[in-house]
Each structure stands twice: as structure tokens, then as C-alpha cells.
TIKEFI-779911 format. One record per residue (C-alpha): x, y, z; residue in one letter. Coordinates in Angstrom, 2 decimals. Each point is the difference from the previous one (the first is absolute). Example, Ala and Ser with C-alpha at 12.3 -4.5 7.8 and 13.67 -1.06 7.14 Angstrom:
// residues 2
+---------+---------+---------+------+
|       u |       v |       w | resn |
+---------+---------+---------+------+
|   12.30 |   -4.50 |    7.80 |    A |
|    1.37 |    3.44 |   -0.66 |    S |
+---------+---------+---------+------+
// end
This chain:
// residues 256
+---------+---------+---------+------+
|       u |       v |       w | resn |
+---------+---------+---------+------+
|   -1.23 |   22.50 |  -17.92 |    X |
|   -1.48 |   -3.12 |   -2.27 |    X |
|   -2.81 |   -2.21 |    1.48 |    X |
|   -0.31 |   -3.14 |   -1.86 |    X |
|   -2.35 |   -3.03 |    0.80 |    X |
|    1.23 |   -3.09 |   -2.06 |    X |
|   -1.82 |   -3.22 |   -0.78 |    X |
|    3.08 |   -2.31 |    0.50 |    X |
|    3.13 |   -0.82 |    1.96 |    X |
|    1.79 |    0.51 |   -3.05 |    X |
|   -1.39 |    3.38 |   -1.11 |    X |
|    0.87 |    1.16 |    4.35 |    X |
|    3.43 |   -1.10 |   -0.40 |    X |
|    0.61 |    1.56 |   -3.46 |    X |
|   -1.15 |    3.06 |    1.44 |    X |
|    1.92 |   -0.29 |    3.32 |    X |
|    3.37 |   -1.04 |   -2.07 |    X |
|   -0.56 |    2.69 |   -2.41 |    X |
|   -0.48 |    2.92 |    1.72 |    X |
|    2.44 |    2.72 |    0.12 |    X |
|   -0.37 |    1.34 |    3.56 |    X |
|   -1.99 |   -1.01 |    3.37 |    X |
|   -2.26 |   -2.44 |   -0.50 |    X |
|   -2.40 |   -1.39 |    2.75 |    X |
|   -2.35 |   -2.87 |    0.35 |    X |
|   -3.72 |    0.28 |    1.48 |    X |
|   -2.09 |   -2.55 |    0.77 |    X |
|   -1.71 |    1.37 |    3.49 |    X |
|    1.69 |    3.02 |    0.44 |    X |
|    0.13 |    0.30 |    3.43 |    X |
|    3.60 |    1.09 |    0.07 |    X |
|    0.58 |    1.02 |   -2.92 |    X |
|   -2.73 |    2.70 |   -0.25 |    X |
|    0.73 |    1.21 |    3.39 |    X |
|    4.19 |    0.53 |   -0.94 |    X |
|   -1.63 |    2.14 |   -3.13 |    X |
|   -2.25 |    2.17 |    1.54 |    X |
|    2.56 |    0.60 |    2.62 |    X |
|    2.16 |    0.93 |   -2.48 |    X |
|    2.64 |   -2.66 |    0.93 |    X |
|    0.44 |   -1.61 |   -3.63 |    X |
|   -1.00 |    1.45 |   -3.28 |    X |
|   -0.59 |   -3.02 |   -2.56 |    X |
|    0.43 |    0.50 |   -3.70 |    X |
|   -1.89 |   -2.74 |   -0.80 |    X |
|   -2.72 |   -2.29 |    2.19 |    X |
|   -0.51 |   -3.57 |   -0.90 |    X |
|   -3.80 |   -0.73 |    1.35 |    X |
|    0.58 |   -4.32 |   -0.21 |    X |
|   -4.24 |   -0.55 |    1.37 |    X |
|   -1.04 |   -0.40 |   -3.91 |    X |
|    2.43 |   -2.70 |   -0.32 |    X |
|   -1.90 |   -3.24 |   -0.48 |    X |
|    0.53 |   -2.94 |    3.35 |    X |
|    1.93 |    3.18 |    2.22 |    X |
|   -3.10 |    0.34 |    1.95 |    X |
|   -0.80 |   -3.82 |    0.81 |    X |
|    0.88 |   -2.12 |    2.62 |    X |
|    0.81 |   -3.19 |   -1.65 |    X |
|   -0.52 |   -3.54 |    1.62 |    X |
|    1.98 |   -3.14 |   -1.78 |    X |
|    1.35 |   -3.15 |    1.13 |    X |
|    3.08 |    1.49 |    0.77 |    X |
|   -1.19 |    2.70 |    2.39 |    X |
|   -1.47 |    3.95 |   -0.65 |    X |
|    0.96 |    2.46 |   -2.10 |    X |
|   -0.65 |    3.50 |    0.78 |    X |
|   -0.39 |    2.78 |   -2.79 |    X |
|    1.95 |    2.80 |    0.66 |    X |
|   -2.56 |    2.61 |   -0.26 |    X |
|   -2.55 |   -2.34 |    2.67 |    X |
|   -0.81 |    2.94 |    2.91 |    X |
|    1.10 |   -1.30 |    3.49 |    X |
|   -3.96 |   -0.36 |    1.10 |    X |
|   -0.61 |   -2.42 |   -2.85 |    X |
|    2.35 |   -2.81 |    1.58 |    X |
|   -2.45 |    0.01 |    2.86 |    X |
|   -2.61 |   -0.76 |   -1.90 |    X |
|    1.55 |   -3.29 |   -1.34 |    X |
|   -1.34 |   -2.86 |    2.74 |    X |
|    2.90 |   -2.42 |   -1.74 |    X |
|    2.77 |    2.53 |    0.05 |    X |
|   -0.76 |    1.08 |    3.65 |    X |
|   -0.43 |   -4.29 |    1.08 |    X |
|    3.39 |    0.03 |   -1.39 |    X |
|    2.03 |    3.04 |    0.71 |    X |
|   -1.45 |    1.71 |    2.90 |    X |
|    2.85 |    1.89 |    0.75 |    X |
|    0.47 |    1.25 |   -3.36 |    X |
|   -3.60 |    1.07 |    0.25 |    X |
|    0.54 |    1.45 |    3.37 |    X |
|    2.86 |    1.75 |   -0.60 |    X |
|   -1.20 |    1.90 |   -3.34 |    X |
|   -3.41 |    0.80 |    1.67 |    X |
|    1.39 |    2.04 |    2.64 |    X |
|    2.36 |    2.45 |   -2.39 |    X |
|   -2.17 |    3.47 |    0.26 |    X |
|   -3.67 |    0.94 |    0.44 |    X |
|   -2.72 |   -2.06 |   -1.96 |    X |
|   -0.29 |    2.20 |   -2.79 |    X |
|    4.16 |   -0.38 |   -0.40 |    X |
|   -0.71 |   -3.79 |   -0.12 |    X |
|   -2.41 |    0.47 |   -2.78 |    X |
|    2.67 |    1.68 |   -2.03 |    X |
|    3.15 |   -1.03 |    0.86 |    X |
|    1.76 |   -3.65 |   -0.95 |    X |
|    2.57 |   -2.12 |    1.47 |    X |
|    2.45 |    0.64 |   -2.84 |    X |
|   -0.24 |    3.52 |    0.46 |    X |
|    1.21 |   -0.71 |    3.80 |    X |
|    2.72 |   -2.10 |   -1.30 |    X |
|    0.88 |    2.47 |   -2.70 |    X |
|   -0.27 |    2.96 |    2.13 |    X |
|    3.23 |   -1.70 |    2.17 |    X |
|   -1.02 |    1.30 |    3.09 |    X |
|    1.73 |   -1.66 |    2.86 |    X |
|   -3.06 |   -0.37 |    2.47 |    X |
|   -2.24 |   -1.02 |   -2.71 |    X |
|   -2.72 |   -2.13 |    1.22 |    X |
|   -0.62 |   -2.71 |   -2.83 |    X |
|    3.34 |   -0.61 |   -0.39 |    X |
|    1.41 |   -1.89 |    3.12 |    X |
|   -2.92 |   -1.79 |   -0.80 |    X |
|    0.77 |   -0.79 |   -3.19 |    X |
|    3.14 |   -0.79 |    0.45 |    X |
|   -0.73 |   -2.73 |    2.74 |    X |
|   -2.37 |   -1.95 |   -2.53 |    X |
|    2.49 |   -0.41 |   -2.56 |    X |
|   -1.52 |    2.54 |   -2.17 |    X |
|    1.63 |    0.32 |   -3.32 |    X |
|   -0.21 |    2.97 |   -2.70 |    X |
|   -1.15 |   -0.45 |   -3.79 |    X |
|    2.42 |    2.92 |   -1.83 |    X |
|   -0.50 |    0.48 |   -3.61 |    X |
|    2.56 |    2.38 |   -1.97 |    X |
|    0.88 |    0.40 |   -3.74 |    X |
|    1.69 |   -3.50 |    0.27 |    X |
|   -2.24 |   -1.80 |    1.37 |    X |
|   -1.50 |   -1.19 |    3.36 |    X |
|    1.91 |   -1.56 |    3.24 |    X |
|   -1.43 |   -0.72 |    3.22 |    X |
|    1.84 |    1.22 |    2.96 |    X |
|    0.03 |   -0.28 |    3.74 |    X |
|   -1.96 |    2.73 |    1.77 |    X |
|    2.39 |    1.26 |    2.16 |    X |
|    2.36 |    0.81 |   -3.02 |    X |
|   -2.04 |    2.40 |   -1.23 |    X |
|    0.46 |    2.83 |    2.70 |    X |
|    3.59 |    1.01 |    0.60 |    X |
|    0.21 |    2.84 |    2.28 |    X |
|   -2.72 |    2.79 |    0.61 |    X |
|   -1.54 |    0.61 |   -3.02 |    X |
|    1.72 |   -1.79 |   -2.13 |    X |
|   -0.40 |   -2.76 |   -2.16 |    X |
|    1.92 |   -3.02 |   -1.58 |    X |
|   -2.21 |    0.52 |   -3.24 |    X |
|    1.81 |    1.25 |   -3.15 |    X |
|   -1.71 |    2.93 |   -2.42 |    X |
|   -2.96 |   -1.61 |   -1.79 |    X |
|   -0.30 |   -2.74 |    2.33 |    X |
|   -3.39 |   -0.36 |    1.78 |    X |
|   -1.50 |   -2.06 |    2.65 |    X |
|   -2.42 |   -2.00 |   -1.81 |    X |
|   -1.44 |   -2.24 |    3.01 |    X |
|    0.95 |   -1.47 |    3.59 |    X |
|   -0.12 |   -3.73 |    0.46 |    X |
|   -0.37 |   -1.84 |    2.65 |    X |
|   -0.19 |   -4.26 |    0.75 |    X |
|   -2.58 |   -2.25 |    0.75 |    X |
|   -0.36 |   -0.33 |    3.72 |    X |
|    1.67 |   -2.64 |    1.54 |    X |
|   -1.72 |   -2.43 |    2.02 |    X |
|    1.06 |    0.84 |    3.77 |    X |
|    1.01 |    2.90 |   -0.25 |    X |
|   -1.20 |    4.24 |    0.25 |    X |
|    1.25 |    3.32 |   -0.12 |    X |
|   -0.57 |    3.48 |    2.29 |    X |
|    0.85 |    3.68 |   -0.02 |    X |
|    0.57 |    2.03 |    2.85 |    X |
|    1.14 |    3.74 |    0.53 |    X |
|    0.34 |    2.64 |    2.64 |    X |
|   -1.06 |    3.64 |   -0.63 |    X |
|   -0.32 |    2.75 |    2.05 |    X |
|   -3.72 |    0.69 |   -0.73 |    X |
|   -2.86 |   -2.60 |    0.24 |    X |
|   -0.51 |   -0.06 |   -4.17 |    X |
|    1.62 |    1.62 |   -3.06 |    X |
|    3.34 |    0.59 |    0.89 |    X |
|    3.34 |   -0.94 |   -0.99 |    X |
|    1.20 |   -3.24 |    1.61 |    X |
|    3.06 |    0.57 |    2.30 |    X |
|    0.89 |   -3.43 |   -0.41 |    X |
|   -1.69 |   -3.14 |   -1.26 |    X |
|    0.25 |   -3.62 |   -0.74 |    X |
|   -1.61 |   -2.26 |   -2.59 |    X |
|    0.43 |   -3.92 |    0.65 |    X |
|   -0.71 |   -2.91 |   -2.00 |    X |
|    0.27 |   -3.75 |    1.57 |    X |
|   -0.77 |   -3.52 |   -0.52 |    X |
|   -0.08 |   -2.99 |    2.82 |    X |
|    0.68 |   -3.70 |   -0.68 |    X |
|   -2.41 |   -2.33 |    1.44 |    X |
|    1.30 |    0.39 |    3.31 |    X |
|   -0.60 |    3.33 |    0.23 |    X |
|    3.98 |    1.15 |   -0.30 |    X |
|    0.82 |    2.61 |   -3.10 |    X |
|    1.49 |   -1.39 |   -2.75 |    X |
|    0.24 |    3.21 |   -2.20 |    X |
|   -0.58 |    3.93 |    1.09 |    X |
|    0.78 |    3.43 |   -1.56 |    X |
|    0.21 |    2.94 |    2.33 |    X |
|   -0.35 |    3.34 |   -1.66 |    X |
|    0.89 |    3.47 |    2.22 |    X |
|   -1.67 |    3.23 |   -1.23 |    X |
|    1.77 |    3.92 |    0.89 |    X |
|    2.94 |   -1.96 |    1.25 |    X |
|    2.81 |    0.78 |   -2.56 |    X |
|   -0.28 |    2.08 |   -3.18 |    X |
|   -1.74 |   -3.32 |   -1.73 |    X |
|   -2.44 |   -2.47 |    1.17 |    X |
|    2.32 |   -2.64 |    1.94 |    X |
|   -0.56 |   -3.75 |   -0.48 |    X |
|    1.75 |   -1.38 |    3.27 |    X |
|    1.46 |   -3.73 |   -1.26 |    X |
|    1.12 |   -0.38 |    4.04 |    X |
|   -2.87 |    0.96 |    1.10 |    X |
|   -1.40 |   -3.08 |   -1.94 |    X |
|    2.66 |   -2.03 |    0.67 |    X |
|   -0.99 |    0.68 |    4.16 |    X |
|   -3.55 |   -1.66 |   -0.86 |    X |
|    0.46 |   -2.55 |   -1.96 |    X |
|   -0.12 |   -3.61 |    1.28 |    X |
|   -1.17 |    1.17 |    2.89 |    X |
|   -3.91 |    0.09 |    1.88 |    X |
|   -0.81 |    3.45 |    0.32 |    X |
|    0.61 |    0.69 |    4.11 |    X |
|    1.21 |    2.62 |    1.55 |    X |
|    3.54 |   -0.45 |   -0.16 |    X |
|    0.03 |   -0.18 |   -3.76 |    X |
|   -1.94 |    3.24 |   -0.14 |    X |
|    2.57 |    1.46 |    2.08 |    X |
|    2.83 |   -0.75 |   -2.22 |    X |
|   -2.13 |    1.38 |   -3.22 |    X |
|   -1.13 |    3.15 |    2.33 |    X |
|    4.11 |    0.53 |    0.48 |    X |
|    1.15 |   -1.28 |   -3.50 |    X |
|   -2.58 |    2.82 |   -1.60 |    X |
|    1.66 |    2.67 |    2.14 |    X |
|    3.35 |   -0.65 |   -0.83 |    X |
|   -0.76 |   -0.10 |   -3.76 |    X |
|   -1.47 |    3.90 |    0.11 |    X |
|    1.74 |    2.64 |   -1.77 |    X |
|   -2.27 |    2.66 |    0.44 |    X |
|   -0.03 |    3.73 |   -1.43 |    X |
|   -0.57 |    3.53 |    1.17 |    X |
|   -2.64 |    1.94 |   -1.96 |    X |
+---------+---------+---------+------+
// end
């Protein structure tokens, strides 16, 4: 097994496109040094991205944040404008393991990882979050819910890499939330869950929503008719109880 630690995005995905047999990425590790020690995967080369310059920054513009892809979950709690904006995101990535995980472990490792009842993900999804993937030809920017296509899978090609997660400005009006049920009171693995991002008009009716299911199907759902039950409509009970019954006809849940 080869350990490398490269400088660049270039130099990662030279490596990653290069290499002959299994090659893995670490950034926290939390999943992928468990899998190894339990024997589960074998690398023959590991890609460690946290020397890569701007992969461990949260990145405020104009336009909205940009998240490094080797920033540990606990770190996005620590940003006051990040948290005013995306709660939910915040939420969401602070609750996946113990607080030692969340010092380790990063949001595009969750993604990556393609878990179905991944916790940053639903949440992700519902804010619009999109993916920064560079490769040997180049970067493209891609919709977070196209990374993950089935349990532990991925959409990304050999010697592509995650380089960073965007996500918008904050719209006036508007918010997003995460919610999941476990069994346990803390660190567990949601049985379901739910990520939702909205914005009212003046009047207080929606005018745009994303509704994001977690451990529902064998990918993170995004429900368009579950949006299409709140918008242009005040959120009262009724319209709650066509999303509550549009979400449950959209599951597609697995056995374990």
C-alpha cells in the first residue's frame, strides 16, 4: 500500500487516475480507516487531499460559501455566517457521530461514502447544494444528489475528486431544517429523515421549497410533489398534511 500527501488538485488526481489498483481518498477518515482496520477494503494506494491548498476553508463570496472538501464537520459550526445562513446544513452535519467523529470527518466524505441514511446529505440536498469535481479534464460542478447512486456508490469517474461543496447566498424569506428519527437518543443511524429548504413571498405563502428524504430509497430522494404540495400555499395544517402523505408515497425503502 502507497500513502501519498500531494500539494495540489492536480498532483491528487494524477495520482488517483494513475494508479493501477484500489485507490482511496482521506481527508477525515472516519470511514475509511474504520473499513481498513476491519479489514473490509485493502487500498493500494491512499490519496490524503488535507495538504491541498483552499480544501480546508470555508469560503464566503458574493455568490454564497464554498466548503473545502477536507473542512471536519465541527468546523462548519464554528462559522457564525455559515450557520445564520444554512442552519440545517449545520444541523444536520453536526449530529453525524460522537464529537471526536465531527472533528475528523467531512461532509464530502458523507456524500462520498453513499450511504443511504446519511445525515448531511438530505440536508444538502434541500439547499441546493452543488459539487465542485475536478478530473484529468477538467472541473464541472454538479448537483449534489448526483453524486451518490446507490449504497456505496458513486457517480464519480477514476481520478475524479470532490474538490468542494457549494452552496447559495441565502435568500431573503426564506430557511432550511433537518430532522431524523433514530432509535437511540444520539449517534445512531437515522431510520428516516428529512431535510427542507423554503422561501415565503411577502404574504407569508411559499414560493419555492426543496424537500429532501434521508434512508428512504437506496439514494437521498428529492420529492418535486412534495414541493409542488407547498408551494403557493400558507403553511396550515392541511398543506402539511398533503406533504406528510406526498413524502410517504415517494419512499422506496431497503432492507439491511
Amino acid at each position: 500500500m502507497r500513502y501519498i500527501r500531494p500539494h495540489s488538485i492536480e498532483d491528487a488526481v494524477g495520482q488517483l487516475a494513475g494508479s493501477a489498483g484500489t485507490a482511496a481518498i482521506l481527508a477525515g477518515g472516519s470511514d475509511l480507516l474504520v473499513r481498513m482496520k476491519g479489514g473490509f477494503i485493502e487500498p493500494d494506494l491512499i490519496v490524503d487531499i488535507k495538504a491541498i491548498e483552499g480544501l480546508s476553508e470555508i469560503r464566503e463570496t458574493a455568490e454564497g460559501f464554498s466548503i473545502g472538501a477536507a473542512v471536519p464537520c465541527a468546523v462548519l459550526g464554528e462559522s457564525a455566517s455559515l450557520k445564520k445562513a444554512w442552519p440545517g446544513v449545520v444541523e444536520a452535519a453536526k449530529l453525524i457521530g460522537s464529537k471526536q467523529v465531527q472533528g475528523r470527518c467531512t461532509i464530502v466524505g458523507n456524500l462520498c461514502n453513499a450511504s443511504p441514511a446519511a445525515d448531511s446529505v438530505p440536508a444538502l440536498v434541500a439547499a441546493g447544494a452543488r459539487a465542485v469535481v475536478a478530473g484529468s479534464s477538467g472541473k464541472r460542478t454538479i448537483a449534489v444528489e448526483a453524486v451518490p447512486t446507490g449504497p456505496g456508490r458513486t457517480s464519480l469517474a477514476k481520478g475524479e475528486i470532490i474538490e468542494a461543496i457549494l452552496l447559495d447566498k441565502r435568500a431573503p424569506h426564506s430557511g432550511d431544517a433537518y430532522l431524523r428519527f433514530i432509535p437511540r437518543t444520539e449517534m445512531d443511524i437515522a431510520v428516516v429523515s428529512a431535510g427542507v429548504n423554503l422561501t415565503l413571498d411577502e404574504q407569508g405563502a411559499v414560493k419555492a421549497a426543496r424537500v429532501a428524504l434521508g434512508a428512504a430509497a437506496p439514494t437521498v430522494l428529492l420529492v418535486d410533489e412534495a414541493a409542488e404540495a407547498l408551494i403557493g400555499r400558507t403553511l396550515d395544517e392541511a398543506a402539511l398534511e398533503r406533504l406528510a402523505k406526498v413524502c410517504s408515497g415517494a419512499c422506496r425503502p431497503i432492507d439491511d
